[in-house]
N, C-alpha and C positions, 0 to 999 in steps of 0.2 A: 525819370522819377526815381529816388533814392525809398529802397526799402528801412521803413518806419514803424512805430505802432501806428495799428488799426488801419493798415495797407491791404491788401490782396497781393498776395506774393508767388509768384510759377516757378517751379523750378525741376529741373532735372537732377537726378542724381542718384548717385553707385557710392554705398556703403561698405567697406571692409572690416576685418578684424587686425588682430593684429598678425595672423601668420598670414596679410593679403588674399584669407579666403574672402568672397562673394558672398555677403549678407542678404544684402537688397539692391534693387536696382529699378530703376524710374525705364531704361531704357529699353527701346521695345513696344513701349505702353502711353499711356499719355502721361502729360508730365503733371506734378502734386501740385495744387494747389492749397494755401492757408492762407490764414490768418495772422499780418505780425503783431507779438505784443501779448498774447495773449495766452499762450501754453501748447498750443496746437502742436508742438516741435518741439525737440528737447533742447534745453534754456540753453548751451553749447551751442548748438548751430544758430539758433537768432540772433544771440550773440558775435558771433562770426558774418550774419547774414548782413546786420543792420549797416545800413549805408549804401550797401552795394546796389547796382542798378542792371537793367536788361543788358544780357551781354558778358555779366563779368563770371571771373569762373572762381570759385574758391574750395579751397582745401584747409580743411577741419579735422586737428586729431584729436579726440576730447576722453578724459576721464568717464569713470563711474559716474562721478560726483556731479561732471557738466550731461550728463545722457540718462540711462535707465536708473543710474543709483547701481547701489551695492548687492550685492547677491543676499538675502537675509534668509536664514536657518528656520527665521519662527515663522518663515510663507512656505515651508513645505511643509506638509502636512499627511498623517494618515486618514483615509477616507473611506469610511464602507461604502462597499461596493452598491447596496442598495442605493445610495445615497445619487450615484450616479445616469447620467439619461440616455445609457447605453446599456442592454443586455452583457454585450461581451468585452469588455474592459483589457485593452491591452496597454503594455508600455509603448510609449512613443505618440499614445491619441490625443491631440488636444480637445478641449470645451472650453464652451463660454460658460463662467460660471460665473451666476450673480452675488455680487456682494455688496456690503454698506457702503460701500465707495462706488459701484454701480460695476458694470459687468466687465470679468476678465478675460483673460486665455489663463488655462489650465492645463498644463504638461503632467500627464501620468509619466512616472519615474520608473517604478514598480507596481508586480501585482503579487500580493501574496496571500493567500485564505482570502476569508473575505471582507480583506483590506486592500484599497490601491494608494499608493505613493503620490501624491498630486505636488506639483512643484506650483505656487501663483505668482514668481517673481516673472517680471517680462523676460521673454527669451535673451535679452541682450543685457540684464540686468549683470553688473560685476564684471562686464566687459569693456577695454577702449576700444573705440571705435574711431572710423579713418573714413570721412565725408568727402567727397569731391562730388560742388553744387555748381549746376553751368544757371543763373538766371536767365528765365524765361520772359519773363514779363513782370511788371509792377503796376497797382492801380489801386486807385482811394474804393473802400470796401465800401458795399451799400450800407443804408442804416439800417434794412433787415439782419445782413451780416453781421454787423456790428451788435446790435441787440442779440442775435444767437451765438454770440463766438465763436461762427465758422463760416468758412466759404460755402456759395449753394455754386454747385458744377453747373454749365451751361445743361441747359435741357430739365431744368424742374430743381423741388426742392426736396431732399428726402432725408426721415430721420432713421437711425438706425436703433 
């Protein structure tokens, strides 16, 4: 079966950058499961993904513009410290932080008085990135799936 919209798609896969550092990596762990067709993925790799079937292996080297987007200036932000749901606020901590778009990751940058440096562009935003996806499997997604626009993992249904 050929990866489609509104498919159930398995996949393995190891993410690089461009100096061949280790982003992320599927291997080791179970392999992702999504949703195609539908945003679950960055619009680059399903692009790349679509057609392909169990079995095939593909290599994906994608823009900003196909993956997280552009680095943007007006998502970092200074933050008083109160503001945040940690007593001792260092650089380098991530949070989830809610917003009108629905919840992030937040990179403290800096801390200085009591202000801290929050970066909310995604970690990989402004970066190319270098896919290689080995397909695991393909299969027509339930109509629960489909009505939530996501895969439910074997063993239950859970929202985050």
């Amino acid at each position: 079966m050929e990866i489609a919209d509104r498919r159930a798609v398995t996949i393995h896969y190891t993410l690089k950058n461009d100096a061949d550092e280790l982003l992320e990596s599927s291997q080791g762990r179970d392999p992702l499961t999504y949703l195609h067709g539908v945003g679950n993925i960055v619009p680059g790799l399903e692009k790349a993904l679509a057609g392909k079937q169990a079995g095939d292996v593909v290599k994906a080297s994608l823009a900003p513009a196909d993956a997280y987007g552009a680095h943007e200036e007006q998502r970092v932000r200074n933050v008083p410290l109160r503001k945040l749901p940690e007593a001792r606020v260092r650089a380098g901590q991530r949070y989830r932080v809610q917003t009108d778009r629905g919840p992030i990751n937040a990179l403290v940058t800096a801390v200085k008085g009591d202000y801290a440096t929050v970066d909310l562009n995604h970690p990989f935003a402004g970066m190319n990135l270098h896919f290689e996806v080995t397909v695991v499997g393909v299969r027509e997604a339930t109509a629960e799936e489909l009505e939530h626009g996501h895969v439910h993992e074997p063993g239950g249904h859970h929202h985050h």
